[in-house]
C-alpha positions in Angstrom: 174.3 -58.3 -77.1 172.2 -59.6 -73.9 175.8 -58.7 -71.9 175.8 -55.2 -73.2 172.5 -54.7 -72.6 172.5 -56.5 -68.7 175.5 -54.0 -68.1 173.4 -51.1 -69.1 170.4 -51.9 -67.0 172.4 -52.5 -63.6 174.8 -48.9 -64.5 171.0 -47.3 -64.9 169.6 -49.6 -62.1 172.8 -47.9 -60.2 171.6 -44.3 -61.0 168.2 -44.9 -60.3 168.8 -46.2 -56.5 171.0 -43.0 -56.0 168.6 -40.8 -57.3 165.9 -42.1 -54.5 168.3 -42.0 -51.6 169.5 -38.6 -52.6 165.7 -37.2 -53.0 164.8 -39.1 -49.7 168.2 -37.6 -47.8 167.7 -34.1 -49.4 166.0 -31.6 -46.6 165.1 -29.4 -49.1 162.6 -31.3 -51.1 158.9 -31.2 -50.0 157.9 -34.2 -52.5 160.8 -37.0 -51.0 158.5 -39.6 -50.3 157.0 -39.6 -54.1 160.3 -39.0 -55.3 162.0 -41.9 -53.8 158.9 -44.2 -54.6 159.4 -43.8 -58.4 163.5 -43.6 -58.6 163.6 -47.1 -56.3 160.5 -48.7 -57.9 162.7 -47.9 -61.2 166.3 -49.3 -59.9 164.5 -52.6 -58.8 162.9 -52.9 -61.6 166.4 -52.3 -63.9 168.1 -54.8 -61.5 165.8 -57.3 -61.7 165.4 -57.3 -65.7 169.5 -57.1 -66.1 169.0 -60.6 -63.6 166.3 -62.1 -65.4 168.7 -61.5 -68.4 171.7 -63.7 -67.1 169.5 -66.7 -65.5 166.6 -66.6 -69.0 167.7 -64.8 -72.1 167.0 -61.4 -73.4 163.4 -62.5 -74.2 162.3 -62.9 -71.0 161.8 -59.1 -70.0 159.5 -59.1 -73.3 155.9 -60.0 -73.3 155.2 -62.9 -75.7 152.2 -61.1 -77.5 154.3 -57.9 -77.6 157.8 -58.5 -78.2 158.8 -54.5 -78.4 157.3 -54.2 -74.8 159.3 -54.7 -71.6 157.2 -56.8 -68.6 156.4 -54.3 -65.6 157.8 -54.3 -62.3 155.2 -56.5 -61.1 156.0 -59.1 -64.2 159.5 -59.3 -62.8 158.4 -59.6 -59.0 156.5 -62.3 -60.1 159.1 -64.4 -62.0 161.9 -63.5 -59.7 160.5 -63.8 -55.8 158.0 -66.8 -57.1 157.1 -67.5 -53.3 154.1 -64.5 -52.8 154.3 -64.8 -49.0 158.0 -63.6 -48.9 158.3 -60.5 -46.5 160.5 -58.6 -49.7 158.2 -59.7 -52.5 155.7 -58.3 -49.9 157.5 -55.3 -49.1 158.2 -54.6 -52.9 154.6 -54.8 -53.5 153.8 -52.5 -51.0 156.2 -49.6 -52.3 154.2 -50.0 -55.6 151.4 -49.3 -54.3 152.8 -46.2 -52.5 154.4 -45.2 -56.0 150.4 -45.6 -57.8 149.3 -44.0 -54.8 151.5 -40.8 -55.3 149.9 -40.0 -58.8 147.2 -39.5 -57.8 146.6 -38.1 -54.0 149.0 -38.4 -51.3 149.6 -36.7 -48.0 152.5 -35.9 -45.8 151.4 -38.7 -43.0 151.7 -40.9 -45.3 155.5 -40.8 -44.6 154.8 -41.8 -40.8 153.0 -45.1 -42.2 155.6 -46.3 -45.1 159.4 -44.9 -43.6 159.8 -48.1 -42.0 158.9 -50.1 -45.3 161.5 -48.1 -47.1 164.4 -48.7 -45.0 164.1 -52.0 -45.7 163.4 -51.9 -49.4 166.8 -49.7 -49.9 168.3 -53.6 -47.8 166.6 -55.6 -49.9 168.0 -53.8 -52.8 171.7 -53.5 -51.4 171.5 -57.3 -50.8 170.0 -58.3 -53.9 172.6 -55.8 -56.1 175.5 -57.9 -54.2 173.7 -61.5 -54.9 172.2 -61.3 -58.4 175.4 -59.1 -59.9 178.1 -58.8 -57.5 177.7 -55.0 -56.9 178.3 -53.7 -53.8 176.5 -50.6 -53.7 178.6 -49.2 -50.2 181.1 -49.1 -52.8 179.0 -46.5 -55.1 177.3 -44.4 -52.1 178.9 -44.4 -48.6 177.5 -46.8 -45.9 175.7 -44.1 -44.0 173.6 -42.6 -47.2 172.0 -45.8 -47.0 169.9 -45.4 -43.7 167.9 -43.0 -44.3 167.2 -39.9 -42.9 163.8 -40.2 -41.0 162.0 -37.0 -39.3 158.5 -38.1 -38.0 155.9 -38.2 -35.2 154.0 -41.1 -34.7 150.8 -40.8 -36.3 148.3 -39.9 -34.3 144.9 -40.5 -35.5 142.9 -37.6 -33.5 144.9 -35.4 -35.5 144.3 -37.2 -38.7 140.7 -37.2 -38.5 140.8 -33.4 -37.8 142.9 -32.3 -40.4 141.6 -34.3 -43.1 137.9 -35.0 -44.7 136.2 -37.8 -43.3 137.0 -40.1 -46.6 140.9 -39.2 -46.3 141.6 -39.3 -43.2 139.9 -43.0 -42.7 142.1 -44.1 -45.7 145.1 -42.7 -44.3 143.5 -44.4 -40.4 143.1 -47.8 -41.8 146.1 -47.9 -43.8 148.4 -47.6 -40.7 146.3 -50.2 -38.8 146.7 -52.8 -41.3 150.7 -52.2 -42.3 151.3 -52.0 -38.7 149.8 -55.5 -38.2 152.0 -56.3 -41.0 155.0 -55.2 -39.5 154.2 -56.7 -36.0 154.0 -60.4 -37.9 156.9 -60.1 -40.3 160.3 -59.9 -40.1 163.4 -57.1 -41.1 162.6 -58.2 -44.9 159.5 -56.5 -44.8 160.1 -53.7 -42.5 162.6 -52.1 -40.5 161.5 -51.3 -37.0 161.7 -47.6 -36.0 161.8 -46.7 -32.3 162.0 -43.8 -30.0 163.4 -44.8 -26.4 163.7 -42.2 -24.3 166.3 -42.3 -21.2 166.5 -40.1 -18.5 169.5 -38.1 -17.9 170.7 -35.4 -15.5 173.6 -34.0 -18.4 171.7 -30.9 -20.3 173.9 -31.2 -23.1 173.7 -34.5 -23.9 169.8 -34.4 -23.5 167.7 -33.9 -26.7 164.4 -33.4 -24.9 164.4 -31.1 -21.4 160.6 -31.0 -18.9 160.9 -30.0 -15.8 158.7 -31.1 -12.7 156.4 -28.6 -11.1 154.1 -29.6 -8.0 151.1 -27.3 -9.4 151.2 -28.3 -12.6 148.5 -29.6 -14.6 150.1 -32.0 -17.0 152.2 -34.8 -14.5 155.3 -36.2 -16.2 154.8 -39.9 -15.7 158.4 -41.8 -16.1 158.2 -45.0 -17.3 160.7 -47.2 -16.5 160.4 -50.9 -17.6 159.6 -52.1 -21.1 156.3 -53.4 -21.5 156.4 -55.4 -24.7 159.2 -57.7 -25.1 156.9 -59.3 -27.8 157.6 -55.9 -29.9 161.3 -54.5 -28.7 162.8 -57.9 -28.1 161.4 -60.2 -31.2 164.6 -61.8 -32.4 165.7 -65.3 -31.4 169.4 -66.6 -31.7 168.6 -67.6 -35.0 167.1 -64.7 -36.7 169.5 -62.7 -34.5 172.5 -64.7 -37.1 170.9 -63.9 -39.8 170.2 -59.7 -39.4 173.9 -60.1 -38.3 175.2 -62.5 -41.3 173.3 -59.8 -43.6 174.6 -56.5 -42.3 178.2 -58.4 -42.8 177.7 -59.5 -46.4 176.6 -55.6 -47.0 179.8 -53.8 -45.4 182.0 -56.7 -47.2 183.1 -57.6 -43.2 185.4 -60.9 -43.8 186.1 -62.2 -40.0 189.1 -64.5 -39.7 188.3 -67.6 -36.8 190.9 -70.1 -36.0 193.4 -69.0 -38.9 190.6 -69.2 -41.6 188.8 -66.2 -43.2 184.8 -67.0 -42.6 182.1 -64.7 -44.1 179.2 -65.5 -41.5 178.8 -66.4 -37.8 177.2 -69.4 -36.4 175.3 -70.1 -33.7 178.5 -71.0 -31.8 180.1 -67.7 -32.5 176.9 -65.9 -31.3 176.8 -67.1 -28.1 180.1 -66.4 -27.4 179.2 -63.2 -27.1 176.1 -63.8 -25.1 178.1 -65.2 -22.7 181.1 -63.0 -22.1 179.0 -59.9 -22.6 176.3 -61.2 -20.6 174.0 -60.5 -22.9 171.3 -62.3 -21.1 172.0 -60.5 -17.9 171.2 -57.2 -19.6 167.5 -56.3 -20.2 167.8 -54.1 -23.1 169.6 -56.7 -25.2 167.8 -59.4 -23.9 164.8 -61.3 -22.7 163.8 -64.1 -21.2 160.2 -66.0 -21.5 159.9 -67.7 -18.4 157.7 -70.8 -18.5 157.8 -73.1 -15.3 161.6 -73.2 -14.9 162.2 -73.4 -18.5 163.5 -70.0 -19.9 163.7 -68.9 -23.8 165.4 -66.0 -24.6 165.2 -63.4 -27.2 167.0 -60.4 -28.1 166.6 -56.2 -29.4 167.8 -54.7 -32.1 170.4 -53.0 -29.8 172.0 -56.9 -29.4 172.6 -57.0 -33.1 174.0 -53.4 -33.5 176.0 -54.3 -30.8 177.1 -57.7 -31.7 178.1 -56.6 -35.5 179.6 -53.2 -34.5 182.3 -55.1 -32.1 183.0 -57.6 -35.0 183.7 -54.3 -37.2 186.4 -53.3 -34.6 188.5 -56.5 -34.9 187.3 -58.6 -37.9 190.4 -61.0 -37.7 190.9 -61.4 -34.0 187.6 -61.2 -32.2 186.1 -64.3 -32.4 189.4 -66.1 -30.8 190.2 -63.5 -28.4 186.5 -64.3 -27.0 186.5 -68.1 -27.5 189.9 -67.1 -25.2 188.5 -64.7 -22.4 184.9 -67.5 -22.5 187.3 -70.0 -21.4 188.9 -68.3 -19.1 185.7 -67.2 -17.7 184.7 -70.9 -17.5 187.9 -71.7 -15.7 187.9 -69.2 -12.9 184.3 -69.7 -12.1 184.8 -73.6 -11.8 189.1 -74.2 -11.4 189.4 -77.5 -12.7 187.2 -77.0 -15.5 188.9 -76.9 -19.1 187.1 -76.1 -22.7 183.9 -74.4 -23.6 
């Protein structure tokens, strides 16, 4: 009976987490952000019952006053992610607040504040589907459905204030400070970053932005050149760097094969192969380095993962010992007489 019904939840939990991506994806559709806030709020909570289900018994999704009444969302956050300071209990709590929010008053900025939040709620869910039931939902709804399509300015709070009643608008003001405080201390389990870098190009048709100088005009363009935060666009040490990489791998169901056996997840030695035949450390927009006295620590962008996972997607089973090869040989050249890594 408690199989049956487990089944049922994750098929509807299934629907549910299509539903929100589709509204989300769907150009047409004014009301996305409430949309996806119910559907997703609804597939977690249909995942997370069909879980509680396999680990405790049918009767824990039942409240023991009222055993004909399911527990809420919250109950189930509760009992499943008991450690309240974990950035996706966090995150999860966040969205339902978003999805109370939208039933009663919500405006279109609010979009601008929550986008990154919900990129890495529909992770979370993907990653949780695959642990707690073996689903792997690229299997259901291709890979690229699953990042979502964002369109939005940053949120800019002249604007705000002048569009909006005094009451609103310092809601909407406040709200951005304090999730964007969040997102600055937390980590991809809470929210997935969102930039816009802009690079200059002399091609017009690969440009997506065009200005043009002029000596009498008022407005200067002012080109900036360097990055001024590494704090904020480089945040991820070799550690955290394995693990947004070991996560994206489990999702796309990448199996890498290293020294004639099939592996599942890098390591730190596998990491810094690539850091040192790609020179990762040499190259400012993957990497940074702190510099205190003559001791350096290094961190690394987003762009170093994307780029680290996409060339293990090229060649799963060969990658890793062509590069432990082309190291060495690296090594050997730059110091004959030399041998091993």
């Amino acid at each position: 009976m408690s199989e049956n019904t487990t089944e049922r939840l994750i098929e509807k939990a299934k629907e549910a987490f299509i539903m929100a991506i589709e509204i989300y994806n769907k150009p047409s559709i004014r009301y996305r952000l409430e949309g996806f806030s119910f559907f997703i709020c609804n597939a977690w909570e249909l995942m997370l019952k069909a879980h509680l289900i396999k680990i405790h018994g049918a009767e824990s999704i039942y409240y023991k006053d009222k055993p004909f009444r399911t527990i809420s969302l919250e109950n189930c956050i509760q009992k499943v992610f008991t450690n309240e300071k974990t950035p996706l209990r966090v995150n999860l709590e966040k969205i339902i607040e978003l999805r109370n929010t939208s039933t009663h008053f919500i405006t279109e900025e609010y979009e601008m504040v929550y986008v990154p939040l919900l990129q890495a709620c529909v992770f979370n869910f993907v990653d949780k589907m695959q642990t707690f039931h073996q689903v792997d939902m690229a299997e259901i709804i291709p890979e690229n459905f699953i990042n979502l399509s964002v369109r939005f300015n940053a949120l800019e709070e002249t604007v705000i204030r002048a569009k909006y009643t005094h009451q609103v608008a310092e809601r909407l003001v406040n709200l951005n400070h304090n999730i964007g405080e969040m997102i600055e201390s937390s980590n991809s389990g809470f929210a997935v970053r969102i930039e816009h870098q802009y690079y200059l190009t002399k091609n017009k048709e690969t440009a997506t932005e065009v200005y043009r100088i002029a000596d009498g005009a008022d407005e200067p363009v002012r080109i900036i050149r360097d990055l001024k935060d590494p704090n904020t666009t480089h945040k991820y040490t070799e550690k955290s760097c394995i693990e947004e990489i070991n996560k994206r791998l489990a999702r796309e169901a990448v199996e890498l094969t290293y020294a004639g056996e099939v592996i599942k997840e890098i390591n730190a030695y596998h990491f810094r192969l690539f850091v040192s035949y790609y020179k990762l450390k040499d190259n400012d927009r993957y990497c940074y380095a702190h510099r205190l006295d003559q001791q350096a620590r290094y961190t690394y962008s987003i762009q170093a993962i994307d780029f680290v996972v996409a060339e293990l997607k090229k060649a799963p089973s060969s990658i890793l010992d062509d590069l432990k090869q082309k190291v060495k040989t690296q090594k050997e050249n730059a110091n004959p007489g030399s041998k091993g890594f």
